[in-house]
C-alpha positions in Angstrom: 47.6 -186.5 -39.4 47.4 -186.7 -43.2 48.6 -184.7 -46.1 45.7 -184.1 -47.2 44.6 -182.4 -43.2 47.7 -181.1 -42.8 47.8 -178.8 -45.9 44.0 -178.1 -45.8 44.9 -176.4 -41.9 48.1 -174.7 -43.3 45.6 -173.3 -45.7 42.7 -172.3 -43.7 45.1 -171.1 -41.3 46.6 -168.4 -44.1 43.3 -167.9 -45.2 41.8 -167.2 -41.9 44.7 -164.8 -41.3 44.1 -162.7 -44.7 40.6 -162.6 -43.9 41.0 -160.9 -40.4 43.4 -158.8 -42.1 41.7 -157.6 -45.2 38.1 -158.2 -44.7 36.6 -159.2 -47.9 37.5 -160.3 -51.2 37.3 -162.1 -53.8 37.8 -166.1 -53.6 38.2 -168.5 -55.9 39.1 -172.5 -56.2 39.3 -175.2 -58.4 40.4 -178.9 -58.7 43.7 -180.1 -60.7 44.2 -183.6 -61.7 48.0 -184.2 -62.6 49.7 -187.1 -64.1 51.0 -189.6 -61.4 54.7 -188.3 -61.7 53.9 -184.8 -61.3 51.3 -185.6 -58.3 54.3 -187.1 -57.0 56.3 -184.0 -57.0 54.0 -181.7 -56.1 53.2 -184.6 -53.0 56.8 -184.2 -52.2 56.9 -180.3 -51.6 53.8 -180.2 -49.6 55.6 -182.9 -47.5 58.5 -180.4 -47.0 56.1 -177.3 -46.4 54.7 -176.3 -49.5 51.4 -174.4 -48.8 51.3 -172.0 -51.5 52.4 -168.5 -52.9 51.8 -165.0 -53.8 52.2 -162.5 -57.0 51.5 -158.8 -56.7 50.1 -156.0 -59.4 52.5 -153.6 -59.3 51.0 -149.9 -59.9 53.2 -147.1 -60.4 50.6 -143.9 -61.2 48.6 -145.4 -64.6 51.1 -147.9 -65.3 51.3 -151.7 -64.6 54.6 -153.3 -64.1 54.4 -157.0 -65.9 56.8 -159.8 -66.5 57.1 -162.4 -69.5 59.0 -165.7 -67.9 60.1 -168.9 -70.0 56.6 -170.8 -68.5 54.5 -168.4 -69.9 56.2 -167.5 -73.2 54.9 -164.8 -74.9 52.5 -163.6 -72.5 52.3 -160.9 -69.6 51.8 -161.5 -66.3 52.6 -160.5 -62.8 55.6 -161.8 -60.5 55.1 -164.2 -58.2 56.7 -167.2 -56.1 55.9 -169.8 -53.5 56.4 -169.6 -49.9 59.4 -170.1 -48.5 59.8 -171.2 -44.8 57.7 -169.0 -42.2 57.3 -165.9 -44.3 53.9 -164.3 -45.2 52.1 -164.4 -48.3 52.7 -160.8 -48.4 56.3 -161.3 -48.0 56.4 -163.4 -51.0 54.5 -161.4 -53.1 57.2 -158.6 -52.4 59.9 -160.8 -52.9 58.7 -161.9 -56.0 59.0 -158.1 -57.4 62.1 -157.9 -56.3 63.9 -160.9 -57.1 62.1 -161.1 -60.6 62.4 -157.3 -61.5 64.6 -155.2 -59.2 61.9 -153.0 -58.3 61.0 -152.3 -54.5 56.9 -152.4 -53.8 54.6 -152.0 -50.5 51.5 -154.8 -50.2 48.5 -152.7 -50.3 45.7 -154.9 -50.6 44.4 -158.0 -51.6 42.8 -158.4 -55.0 41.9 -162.7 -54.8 42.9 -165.8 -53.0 42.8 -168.6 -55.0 42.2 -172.3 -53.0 43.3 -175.4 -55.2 42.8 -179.1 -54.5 45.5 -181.2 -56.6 45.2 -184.7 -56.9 46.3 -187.6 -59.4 44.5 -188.3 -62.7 44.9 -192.1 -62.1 43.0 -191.3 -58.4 41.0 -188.6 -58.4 39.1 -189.7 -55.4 42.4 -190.6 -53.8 45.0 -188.2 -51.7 44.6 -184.8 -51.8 47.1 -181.8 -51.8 45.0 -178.4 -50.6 47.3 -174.6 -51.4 46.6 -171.3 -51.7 47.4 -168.5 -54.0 47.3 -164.9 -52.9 46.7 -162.2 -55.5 47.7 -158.6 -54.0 47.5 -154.9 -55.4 51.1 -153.4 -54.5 52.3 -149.6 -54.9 56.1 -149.0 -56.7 58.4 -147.9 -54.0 61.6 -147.6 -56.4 63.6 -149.1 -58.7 64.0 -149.9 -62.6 62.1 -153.0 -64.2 64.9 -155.5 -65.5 64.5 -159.5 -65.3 66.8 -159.9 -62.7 65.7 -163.4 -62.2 66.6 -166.6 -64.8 63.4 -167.4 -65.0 62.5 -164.0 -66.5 62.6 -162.8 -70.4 61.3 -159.6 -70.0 60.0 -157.0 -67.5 58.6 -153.4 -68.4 55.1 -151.0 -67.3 52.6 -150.7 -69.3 49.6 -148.3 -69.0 47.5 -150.2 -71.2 47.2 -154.2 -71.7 49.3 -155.9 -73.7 47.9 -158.1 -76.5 49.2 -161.3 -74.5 48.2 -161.8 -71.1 48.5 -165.2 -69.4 45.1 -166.6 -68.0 46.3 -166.4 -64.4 46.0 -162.3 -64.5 43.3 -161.7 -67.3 40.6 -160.6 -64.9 42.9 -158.3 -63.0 44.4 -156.5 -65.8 40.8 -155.9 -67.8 39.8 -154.8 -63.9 42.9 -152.1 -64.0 42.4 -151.1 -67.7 38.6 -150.4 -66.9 39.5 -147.9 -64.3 37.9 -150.3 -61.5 40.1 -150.1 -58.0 42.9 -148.1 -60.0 45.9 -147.6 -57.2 46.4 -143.8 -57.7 48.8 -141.5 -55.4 
């Protein structure tokens, strides 16, 4: 079996599973083309189980919990991380909140799965690497926002958008601000 069959099952088998699970939602997909090296990399991890990850929106009342990281600089977004070994997409997205902000969250929905294909610039009809990103909406449980992880700069709510949101959560957070699906207790 290839790659490229291999991570498209591992990926209709997640998406299948969400699907029973939470019905309907929103879906989306798109095609990256990376430079050889990177295709290489990102070759290798699907080869050792890559499939894809998770991030979670945090609502605690009115407020959003966000996190600034050193890939996205100045701008807010949610935590999130990949998969690691057999654990669920919703296990991830939990893990992500905790091990990026010390606070404790329950996976109440799901907001958007995202399917990518990735293949190389130099080939863009060649080999193809198929993942899967899960967005979900999560309610606070406990704890106090700190970036407890390296990889984080800053972590705080907010109960209205920043100025700087990264691209990946635009559409989510104008979705909150609006009122639309607000998480209220």
């Amino acid at each position: 079996m290839s790659l490229a069959e291999r991570t498209r099952g591992a990926v209709n088998g997640h998406f299948a599973r969400l699907r029973s699970k939470y019905g309907e939602f929103r879906v989306t997909g798109d095609t990256v083309e990376l430079p050889r090296e990177e295709f290489e990399v990102a070759r290798r991890r699907a080869r050792n189980g890559y499939v894809g990850g998770a991030s979670a929106f945090v609502h605690d009342d009115d407020s959003l919990l966000l996190v600034r990281t050193r890939d996205t600089a100045d701008a807010w977004c949610v935590p999130g991380t990949a998969m690691e070994g057999v654990e669920t997409l919703e296990t991830a997205a939990a893990r992500a909140v905790r091990d990026h902000t010390a606070v404790e969250c329950a996976i109440s929905d799901l907001f958007q799965v995202r399917r990518r294909q990735t293949v190389a610039s130099d080939d863009p009809d060649g080999p193809t690497i198929h993942s899967l990103w899960a967005v979900f909406d999560a309610d606070y449980e406990a704890g106090t926002p700190v970036p407890a992880d390296e990889s984080v700069t800053d972590a705080a709510w907010w109960s209205r958008p920043p100025e700087a949101v990264h691209t990946s959560a635009q559409s989510r957070i104008r979705q909150w601000a609006s009122g639309a699906n607000r998480v209220t207790r």
